[in-house]
PyMOL commands that place a pseudoatom at each C-alpha (Angstrom):
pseudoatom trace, name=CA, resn=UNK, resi=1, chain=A, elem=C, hetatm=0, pos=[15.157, 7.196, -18.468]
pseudoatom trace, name=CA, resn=UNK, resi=2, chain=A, elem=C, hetatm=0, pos=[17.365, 5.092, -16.205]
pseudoatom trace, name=CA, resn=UNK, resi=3, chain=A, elem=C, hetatm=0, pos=[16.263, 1.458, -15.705]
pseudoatom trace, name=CA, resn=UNK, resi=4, chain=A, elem=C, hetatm=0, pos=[16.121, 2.073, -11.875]
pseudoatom trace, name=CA, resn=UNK, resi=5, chain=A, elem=C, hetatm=0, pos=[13.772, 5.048, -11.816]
pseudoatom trace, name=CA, resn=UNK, resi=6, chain=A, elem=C, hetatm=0, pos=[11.147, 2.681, -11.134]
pseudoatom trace, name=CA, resn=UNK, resi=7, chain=A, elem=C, hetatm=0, pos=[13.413, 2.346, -7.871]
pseudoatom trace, name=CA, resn=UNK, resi=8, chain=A, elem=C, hetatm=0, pos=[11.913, 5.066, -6.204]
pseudoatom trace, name=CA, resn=UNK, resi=9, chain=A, elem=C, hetatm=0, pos=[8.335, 4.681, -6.455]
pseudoatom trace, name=CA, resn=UNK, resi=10, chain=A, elem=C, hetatm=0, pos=[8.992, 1.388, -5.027]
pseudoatom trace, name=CA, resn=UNK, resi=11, chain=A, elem=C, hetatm=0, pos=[11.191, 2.948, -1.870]
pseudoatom trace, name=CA, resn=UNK, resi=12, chain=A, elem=C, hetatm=0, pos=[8.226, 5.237, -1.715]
pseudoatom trace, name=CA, resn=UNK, resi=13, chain=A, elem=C, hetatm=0, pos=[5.637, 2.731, -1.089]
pseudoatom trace, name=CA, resn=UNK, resi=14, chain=A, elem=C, hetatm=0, pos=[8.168, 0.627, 0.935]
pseudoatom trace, name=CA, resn=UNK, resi=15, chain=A, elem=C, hetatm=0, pos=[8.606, 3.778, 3.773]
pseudoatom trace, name=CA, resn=UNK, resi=16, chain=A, elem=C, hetatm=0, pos=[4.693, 4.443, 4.119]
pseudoatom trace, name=CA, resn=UNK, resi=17, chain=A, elem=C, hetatm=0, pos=[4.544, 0.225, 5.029]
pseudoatom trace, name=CA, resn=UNK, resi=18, chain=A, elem=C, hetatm=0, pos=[7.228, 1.172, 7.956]
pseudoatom trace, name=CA, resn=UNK, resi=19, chain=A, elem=C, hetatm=0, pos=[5.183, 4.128, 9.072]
pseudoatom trace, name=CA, resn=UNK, resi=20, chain=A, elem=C, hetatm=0, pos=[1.954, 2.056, 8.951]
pseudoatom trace, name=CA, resn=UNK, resi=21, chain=A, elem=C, hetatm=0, pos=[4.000, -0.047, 11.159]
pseudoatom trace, name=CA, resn=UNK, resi=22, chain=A, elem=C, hetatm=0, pos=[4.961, 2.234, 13.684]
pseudoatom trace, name=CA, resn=UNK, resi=23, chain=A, elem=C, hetatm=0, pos=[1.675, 3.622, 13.763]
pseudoatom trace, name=CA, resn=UNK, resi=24, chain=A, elem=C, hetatm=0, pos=[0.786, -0.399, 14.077]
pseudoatom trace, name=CA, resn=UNK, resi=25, chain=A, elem=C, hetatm=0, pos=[2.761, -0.780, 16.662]
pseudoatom trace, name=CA, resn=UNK, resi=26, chain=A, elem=C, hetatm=0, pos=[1.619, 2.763, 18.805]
pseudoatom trace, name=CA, resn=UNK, resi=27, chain=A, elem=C, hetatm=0, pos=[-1.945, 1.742, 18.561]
pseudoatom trace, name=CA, resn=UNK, resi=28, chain=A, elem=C, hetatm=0, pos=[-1.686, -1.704, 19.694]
pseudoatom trace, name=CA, resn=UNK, resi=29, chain=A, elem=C, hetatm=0, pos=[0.952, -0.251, 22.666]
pseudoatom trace, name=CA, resn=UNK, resi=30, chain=A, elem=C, hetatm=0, pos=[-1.855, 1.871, 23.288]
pseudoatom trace, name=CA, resn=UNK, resi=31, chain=A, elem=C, hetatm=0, pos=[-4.685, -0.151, 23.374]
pseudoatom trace, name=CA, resn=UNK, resi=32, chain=A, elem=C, hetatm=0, pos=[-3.031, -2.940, 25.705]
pseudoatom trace, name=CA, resn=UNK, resi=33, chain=A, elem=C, hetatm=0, pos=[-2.202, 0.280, 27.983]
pseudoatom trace, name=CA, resn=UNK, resi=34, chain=A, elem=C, hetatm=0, pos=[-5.624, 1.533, 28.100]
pseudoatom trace, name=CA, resn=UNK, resi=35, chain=A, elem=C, hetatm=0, pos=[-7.051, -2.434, 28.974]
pseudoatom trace, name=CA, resn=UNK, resi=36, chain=A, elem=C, hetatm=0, pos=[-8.803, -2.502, 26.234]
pseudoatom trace, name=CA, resn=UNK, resi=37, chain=A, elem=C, hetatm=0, pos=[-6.926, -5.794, 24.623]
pseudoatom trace, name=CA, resn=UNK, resi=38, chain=A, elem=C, hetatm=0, pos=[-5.168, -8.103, 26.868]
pseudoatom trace, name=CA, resn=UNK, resi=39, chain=A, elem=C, hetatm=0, pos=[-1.539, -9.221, 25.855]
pseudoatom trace, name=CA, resn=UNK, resi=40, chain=A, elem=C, hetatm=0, pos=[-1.952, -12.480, 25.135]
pseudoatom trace, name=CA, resn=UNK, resi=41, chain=A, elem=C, hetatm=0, pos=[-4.594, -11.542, 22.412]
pseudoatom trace, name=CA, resn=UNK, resi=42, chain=A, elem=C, hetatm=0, pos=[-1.645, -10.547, 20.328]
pseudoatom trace, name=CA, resn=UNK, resi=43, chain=A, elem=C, hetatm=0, pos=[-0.715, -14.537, 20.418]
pseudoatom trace, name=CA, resn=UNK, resi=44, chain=A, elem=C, hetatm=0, pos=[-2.679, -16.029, 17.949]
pseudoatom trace, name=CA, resn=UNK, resi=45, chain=A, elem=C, hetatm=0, pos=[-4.965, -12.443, 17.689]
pseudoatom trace, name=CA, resn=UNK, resi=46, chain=A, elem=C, hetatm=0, pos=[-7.665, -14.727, 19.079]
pseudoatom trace, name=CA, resn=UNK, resi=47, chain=A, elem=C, hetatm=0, pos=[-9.976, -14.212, 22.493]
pseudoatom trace, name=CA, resn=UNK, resi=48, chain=A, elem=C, hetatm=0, pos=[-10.837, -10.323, 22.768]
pseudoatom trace, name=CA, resn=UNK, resi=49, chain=A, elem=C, hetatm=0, pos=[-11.909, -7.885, 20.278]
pseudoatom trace, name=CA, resn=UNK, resi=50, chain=A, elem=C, hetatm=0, pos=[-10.029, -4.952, 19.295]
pseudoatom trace, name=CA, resn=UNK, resi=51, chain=A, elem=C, hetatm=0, pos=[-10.659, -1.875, 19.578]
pseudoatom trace, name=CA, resn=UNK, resi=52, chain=A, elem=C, hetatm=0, pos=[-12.096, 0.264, 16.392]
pseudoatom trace, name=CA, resn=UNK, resi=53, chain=A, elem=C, hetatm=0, pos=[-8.840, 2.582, 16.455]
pseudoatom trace, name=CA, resn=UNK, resi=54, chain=A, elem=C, hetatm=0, pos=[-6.509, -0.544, 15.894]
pseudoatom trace, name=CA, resn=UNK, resi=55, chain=A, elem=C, hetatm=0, pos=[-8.612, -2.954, 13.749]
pseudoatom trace, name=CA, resn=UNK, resi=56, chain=A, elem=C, hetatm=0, pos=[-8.361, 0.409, 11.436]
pseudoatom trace, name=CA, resn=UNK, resi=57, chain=A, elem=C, hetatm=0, pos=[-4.757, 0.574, 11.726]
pseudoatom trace, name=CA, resn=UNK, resi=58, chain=A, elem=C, hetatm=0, pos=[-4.344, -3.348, 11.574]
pseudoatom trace, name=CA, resn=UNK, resi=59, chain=A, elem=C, hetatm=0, pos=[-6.613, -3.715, 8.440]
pseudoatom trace, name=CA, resn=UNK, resi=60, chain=A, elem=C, hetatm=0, pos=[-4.842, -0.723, 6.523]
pseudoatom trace, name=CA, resn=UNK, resi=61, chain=A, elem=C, hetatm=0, pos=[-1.648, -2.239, 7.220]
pseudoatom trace, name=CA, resn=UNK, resi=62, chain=A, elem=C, hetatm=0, pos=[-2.847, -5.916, 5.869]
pseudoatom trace, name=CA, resn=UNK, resi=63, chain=A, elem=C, hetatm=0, pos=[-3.639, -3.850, 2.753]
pseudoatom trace, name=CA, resn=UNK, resi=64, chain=A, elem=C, hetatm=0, pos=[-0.266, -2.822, 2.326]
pseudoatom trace, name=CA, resn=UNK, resi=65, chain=A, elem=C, hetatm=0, pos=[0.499, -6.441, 1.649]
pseudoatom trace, name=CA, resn=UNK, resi=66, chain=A, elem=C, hetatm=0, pos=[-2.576, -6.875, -0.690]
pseudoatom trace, name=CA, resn=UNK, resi=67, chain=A, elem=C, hetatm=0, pos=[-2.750, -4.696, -3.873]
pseudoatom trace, name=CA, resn=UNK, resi=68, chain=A, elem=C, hetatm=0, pos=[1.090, -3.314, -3.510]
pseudoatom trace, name=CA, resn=UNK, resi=69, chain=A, elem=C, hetatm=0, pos=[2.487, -6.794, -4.255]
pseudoatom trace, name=CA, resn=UNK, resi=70, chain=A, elem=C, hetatm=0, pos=[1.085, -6.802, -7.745]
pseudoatom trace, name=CA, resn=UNK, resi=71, chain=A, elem=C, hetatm=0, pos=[2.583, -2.972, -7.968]
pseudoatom trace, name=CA, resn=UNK, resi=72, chain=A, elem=C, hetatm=0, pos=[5.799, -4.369, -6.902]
pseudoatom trace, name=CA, resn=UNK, resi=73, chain=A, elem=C, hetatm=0, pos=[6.218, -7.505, -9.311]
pseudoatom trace, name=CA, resn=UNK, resi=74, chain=A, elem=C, hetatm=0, pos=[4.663, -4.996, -12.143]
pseudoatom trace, name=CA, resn=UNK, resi=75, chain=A, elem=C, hetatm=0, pos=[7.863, -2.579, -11.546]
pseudoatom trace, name=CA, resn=UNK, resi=76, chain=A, elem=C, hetatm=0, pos=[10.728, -5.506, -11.120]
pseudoatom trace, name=CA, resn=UNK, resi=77, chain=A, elem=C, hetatm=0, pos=[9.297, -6.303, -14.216]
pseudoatom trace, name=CA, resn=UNK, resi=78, chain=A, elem=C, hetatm=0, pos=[9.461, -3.581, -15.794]
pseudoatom trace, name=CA, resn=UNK, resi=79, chain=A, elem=C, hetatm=0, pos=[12.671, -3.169, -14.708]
pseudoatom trace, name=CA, resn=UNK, resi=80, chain=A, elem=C, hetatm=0, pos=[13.895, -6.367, -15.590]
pseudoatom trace, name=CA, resn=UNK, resi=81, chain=A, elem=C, hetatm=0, pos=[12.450, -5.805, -19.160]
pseudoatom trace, name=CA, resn=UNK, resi=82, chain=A, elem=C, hetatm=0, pos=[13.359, -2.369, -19.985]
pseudoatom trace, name=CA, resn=UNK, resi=83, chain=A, elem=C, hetatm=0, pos=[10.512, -0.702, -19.855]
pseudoatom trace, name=CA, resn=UNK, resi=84, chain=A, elem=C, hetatm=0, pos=[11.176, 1.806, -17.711]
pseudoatom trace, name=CA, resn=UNK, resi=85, chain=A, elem=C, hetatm=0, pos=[9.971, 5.160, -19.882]
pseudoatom trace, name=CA, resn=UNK, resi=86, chain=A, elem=C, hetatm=0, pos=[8.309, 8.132, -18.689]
pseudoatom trace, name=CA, resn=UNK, resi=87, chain=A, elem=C, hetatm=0, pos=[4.813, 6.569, -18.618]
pseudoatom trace, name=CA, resn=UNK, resi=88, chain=A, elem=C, hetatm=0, pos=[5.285, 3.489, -16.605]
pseudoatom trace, name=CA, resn=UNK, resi=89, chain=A, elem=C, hetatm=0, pos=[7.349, 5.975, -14.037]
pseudoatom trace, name=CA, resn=UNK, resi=90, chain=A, elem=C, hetatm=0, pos=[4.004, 8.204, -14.152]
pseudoatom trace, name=CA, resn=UNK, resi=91, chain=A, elem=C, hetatm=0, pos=[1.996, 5.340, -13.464]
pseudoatom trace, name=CA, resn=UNK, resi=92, chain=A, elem=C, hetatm=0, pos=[4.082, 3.961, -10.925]
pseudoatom trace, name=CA, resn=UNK, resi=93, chain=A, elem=C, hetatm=0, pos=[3.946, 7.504, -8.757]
pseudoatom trace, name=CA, resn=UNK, resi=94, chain=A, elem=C, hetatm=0, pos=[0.232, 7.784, -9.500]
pseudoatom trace, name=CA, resn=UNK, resi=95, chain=A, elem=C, hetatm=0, pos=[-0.210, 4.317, -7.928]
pseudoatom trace, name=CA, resn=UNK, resi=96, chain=A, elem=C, hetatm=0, pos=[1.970, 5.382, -4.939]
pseudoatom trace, name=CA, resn=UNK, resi=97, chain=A, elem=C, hetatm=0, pos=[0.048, 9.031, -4.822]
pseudoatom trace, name=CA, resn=UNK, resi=98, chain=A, elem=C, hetatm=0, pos=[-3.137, 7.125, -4.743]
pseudoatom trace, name=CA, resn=UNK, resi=99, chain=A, elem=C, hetatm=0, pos=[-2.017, 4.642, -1.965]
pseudoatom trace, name=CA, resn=UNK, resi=100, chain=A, elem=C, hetatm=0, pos=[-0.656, 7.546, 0.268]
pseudoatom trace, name=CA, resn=UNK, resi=101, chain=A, elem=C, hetatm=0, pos=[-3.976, 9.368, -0.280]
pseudoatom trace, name=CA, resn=UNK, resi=102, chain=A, elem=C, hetatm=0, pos=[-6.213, 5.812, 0.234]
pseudoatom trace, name=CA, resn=UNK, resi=103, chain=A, elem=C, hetatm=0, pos=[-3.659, 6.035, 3.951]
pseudoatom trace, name=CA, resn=UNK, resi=104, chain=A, elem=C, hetatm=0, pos=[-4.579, 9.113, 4.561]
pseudoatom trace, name=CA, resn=UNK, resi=105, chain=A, elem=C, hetatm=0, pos=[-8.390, 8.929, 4.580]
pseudoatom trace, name=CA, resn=UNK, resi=106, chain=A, elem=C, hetatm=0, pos=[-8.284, 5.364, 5.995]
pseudoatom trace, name=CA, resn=UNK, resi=107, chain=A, elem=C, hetatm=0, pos=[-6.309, 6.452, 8.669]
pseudoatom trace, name=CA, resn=UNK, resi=108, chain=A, elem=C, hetatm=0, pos=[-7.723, 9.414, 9.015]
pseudoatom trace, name=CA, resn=UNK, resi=109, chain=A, elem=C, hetatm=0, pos=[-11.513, 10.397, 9.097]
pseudoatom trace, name=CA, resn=UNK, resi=110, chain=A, elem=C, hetatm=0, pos=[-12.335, 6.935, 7.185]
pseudoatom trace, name=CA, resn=UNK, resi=111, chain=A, elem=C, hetatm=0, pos=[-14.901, 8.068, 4.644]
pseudoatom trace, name=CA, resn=UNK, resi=112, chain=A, elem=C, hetatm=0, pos=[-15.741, 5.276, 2.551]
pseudoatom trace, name=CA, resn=UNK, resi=113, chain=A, elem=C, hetatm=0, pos=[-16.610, 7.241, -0.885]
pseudoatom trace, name=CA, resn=UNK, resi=114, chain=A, elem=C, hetatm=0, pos=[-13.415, 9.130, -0.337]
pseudoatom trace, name=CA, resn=UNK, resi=115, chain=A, elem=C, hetatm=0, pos=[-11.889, 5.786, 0.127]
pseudoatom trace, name=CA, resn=UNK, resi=116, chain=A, elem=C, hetatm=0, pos=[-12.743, 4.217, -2.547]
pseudoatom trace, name=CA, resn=UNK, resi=117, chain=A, elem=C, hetatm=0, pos=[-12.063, 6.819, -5.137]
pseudoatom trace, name=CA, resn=UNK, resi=118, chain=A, elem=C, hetatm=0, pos=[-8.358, 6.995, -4.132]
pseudoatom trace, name=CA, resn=UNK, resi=119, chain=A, elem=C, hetatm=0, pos=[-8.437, 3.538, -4.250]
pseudoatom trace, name=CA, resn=UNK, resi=120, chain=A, elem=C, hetatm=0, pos=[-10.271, 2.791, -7.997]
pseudoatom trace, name=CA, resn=UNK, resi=121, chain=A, elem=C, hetatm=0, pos=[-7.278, 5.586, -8.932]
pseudoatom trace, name=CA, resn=UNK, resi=122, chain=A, elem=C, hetatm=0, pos=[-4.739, 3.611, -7.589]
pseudoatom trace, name=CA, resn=UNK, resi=123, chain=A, elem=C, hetatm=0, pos=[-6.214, 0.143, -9.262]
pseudoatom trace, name=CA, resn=UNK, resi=124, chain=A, elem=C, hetatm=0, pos=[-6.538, 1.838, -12.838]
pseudoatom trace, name=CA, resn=UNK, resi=125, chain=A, elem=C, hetatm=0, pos=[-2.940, 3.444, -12.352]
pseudoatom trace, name=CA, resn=UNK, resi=126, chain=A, elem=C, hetatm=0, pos=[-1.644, -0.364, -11.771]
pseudoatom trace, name=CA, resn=UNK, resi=127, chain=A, elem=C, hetatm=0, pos=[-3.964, -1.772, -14.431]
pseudoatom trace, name=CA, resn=UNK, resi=128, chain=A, elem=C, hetatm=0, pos=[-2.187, 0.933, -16.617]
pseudoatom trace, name=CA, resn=UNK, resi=129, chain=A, elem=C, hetatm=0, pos=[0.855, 0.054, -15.943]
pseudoatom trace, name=CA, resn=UNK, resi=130, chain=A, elem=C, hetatm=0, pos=[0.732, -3.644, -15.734]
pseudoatom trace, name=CA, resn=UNK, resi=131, chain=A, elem=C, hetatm=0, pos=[-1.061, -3.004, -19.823]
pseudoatom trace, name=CA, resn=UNK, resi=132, chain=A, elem=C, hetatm=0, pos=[1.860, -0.694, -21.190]
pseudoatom trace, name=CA, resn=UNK, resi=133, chain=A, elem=C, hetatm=0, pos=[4.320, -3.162, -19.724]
pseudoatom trace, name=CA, resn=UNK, resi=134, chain=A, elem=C, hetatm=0, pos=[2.515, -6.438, -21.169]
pseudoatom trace, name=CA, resn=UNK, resi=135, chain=A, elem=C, hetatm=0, pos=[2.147, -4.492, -24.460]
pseudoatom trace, name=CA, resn=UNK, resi=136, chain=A, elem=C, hetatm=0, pos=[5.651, -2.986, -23.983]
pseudoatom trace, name=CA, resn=UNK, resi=137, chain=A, elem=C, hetatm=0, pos=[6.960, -6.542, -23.895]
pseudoatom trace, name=CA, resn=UNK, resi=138, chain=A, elem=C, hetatm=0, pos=[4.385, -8.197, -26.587]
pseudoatom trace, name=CA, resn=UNK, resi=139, chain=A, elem=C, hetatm=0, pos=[5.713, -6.004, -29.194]
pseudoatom trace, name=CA, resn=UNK, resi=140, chain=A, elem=C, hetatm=0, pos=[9.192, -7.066, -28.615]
for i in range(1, 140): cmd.bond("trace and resi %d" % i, "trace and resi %d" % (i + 1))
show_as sticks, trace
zoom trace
């Protein structure tokens, strides 16, 4: 398996971050349209409270920033390593399969158990792959 088929996992992940942002970006258009947040709020995100439909949006895209960092260093390196066989790659796309399902019922009807099923899948596919890549590497 090529060294850089860890690549697209990673340019997975990286386009549901810009649609979070866009969808970002709609909701707080949206909620400064309807009055519901003042401009300036967006300042220092101080002095008014948001809306439920854009703290949702705002909190899932903070989360994008959370968890996927440690997926990110885990496939550079693996990359930079070599260990780039079929079961990191499967672990990799599990972890982005599990964060594109944890977007879809956070953004969407928000049930919690749902939620945090997806999101225990997506932790044990990056605990996986962080393992096989510190063993990977250990044996060396």
């Amino acid at each position: 398996m090529s060294q850089y088929a860890l690549l697209f996992p990673m340019l997975a992940l990286v386009f549901l971050t810009f649609g979070v942002s866009v969808m970002l970006f709609r909701a707080r258009i949206r909620s400064v349209r309807e009055g519901h947040t003042p401009v300036s709020y967006f300042r220092v995100f101080h002095g008014s409270l948001e809306p439920e439909y854009l703290a949702q949006v705002t909190r899932h895209y903070a989360n994008l920033f959370e968890t996927p960092m440690l997926f990110y260093a885990g496939c550079l390196v693996a990359m930079v390593a070599g260990v780039t066989g079929p079961v990191v790659v499967a672990l990799a796309w599990g972890f982005v399969a599990a964060r594109l399902a944890h977007a879809w019922v956070h953004l969407g009807g928000n049930r919690v158990r749902h939620r945090m099923r997806v999101f225990a899948v997506g932790w044990l596919c990056l605990l996986g792959l962080w393992g096989y890549v510190g063993v990977a590497v250990g044996l060396r």
